[in-house]
C-alpha positions in Angstrom: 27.1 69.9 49.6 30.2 67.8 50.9 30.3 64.3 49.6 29.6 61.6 52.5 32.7 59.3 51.5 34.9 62.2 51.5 35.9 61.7 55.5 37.5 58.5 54.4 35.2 55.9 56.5 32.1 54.2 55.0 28.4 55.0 55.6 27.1 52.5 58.9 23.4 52.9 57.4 21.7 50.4 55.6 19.2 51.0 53.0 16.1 49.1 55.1 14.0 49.1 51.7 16.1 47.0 49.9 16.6 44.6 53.2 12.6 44.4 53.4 12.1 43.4 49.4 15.5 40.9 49.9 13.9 39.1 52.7 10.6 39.1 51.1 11.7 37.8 47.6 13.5 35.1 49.8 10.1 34.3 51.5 8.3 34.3 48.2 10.6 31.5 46.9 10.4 29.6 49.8 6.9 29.4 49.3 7.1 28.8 45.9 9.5 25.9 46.2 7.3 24.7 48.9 4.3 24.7 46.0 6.0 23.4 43.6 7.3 20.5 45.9 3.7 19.2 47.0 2.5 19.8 43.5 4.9 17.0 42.1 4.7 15.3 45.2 1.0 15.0 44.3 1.8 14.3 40.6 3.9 11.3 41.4 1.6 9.8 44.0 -1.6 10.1 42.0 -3.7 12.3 44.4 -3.7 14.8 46.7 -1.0 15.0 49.5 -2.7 15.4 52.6 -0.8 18.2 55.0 -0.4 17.2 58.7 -3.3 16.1 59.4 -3.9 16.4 63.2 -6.1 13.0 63.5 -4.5 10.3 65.2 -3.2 7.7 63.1 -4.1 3.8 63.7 -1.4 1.8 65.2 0.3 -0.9 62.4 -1.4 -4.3 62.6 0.5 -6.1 65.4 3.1 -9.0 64.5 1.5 -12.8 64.4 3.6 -14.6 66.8 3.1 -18.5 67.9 0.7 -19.0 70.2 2.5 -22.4 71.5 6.0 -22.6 70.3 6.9 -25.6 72.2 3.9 -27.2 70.3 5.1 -26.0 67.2 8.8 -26.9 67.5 7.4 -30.3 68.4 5.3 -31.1 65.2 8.3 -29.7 63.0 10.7 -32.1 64.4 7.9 -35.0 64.4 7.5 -34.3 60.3 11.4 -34.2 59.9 11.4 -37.5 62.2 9.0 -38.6 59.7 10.7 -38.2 56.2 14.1 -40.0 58.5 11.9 -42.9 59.1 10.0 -43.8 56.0 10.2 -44.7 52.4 8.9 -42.4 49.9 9.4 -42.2 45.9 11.4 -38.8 45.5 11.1 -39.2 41.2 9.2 -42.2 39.8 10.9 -41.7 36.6 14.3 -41.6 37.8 14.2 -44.1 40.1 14.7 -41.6 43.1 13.6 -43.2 46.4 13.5 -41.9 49.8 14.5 -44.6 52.4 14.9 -45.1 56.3 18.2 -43.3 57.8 18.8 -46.1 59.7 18.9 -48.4 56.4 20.6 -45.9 54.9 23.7 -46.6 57.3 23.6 -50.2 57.1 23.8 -50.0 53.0 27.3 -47.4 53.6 28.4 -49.7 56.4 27.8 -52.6 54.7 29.4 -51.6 51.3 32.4 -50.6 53.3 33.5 -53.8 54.6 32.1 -52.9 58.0 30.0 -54.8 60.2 26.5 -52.9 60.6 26.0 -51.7 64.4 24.8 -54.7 66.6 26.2 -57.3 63.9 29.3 -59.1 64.2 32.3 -57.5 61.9 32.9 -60.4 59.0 36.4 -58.8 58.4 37.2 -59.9 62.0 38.9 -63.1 62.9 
């Protein structure tokens, strides 16, 4: 018998055996990592992994918006307008106290040298 390689140009066939066990060991570990994937999946988790189930799912629970924004908007601003307008201890102990804005601006003014608004300046002459 002559040797097939002696004409100097390579053999076009390909062994179809070993193709079929090659792509059937690369489908085996595909399936295996597949496996081993849901399996710690499942570990991690605590319980089963459910697969695509084909149930719809329920829709997330909506956002809670305002109902009446302008209404809201205008009781913040009345309870900021509150703590601008009133005394109130901040720290008994300390001697903290809260007091009026507008006082508040007469006591700067006042220490200043300035005359308060609406009052006469004493520095004037």
């Amino acid at each position: 018998m002559a040797d097939p390689h002696a004409s100097g140009h390579e053999d076009a066939g390909v062994d179809a055996r070993a193709m079929s066990g090659l792509a059937l060991a690369v489908w085996a570990l595909i399936g295996a990592s597949l496996l081993a994937v849901l399996a710690l999946i499942a570990f991690l988790s605590g319980g089963p992994v459910a697969v695509a189930s084909k149930a719809p799912r329920a829709a997330p629970n909506a956002p809670i918006l305002q109902s009446t924004p302008a209404n809201d908007l205008a009781a913040l601003r009345a309870q900021k307008r509150t703590l601008l307008d009133r005394y109130a201890w901040i720290d008994r102990d300390r001697g903290l106290v809260r007091i009026p804005i507008e006082r508040a601006i007469d006591l700067i003014v006042s220490s200043r040298g300035a005359a308060a608004p609406g009052q006469p300046d004493r520095n004037a002459r």
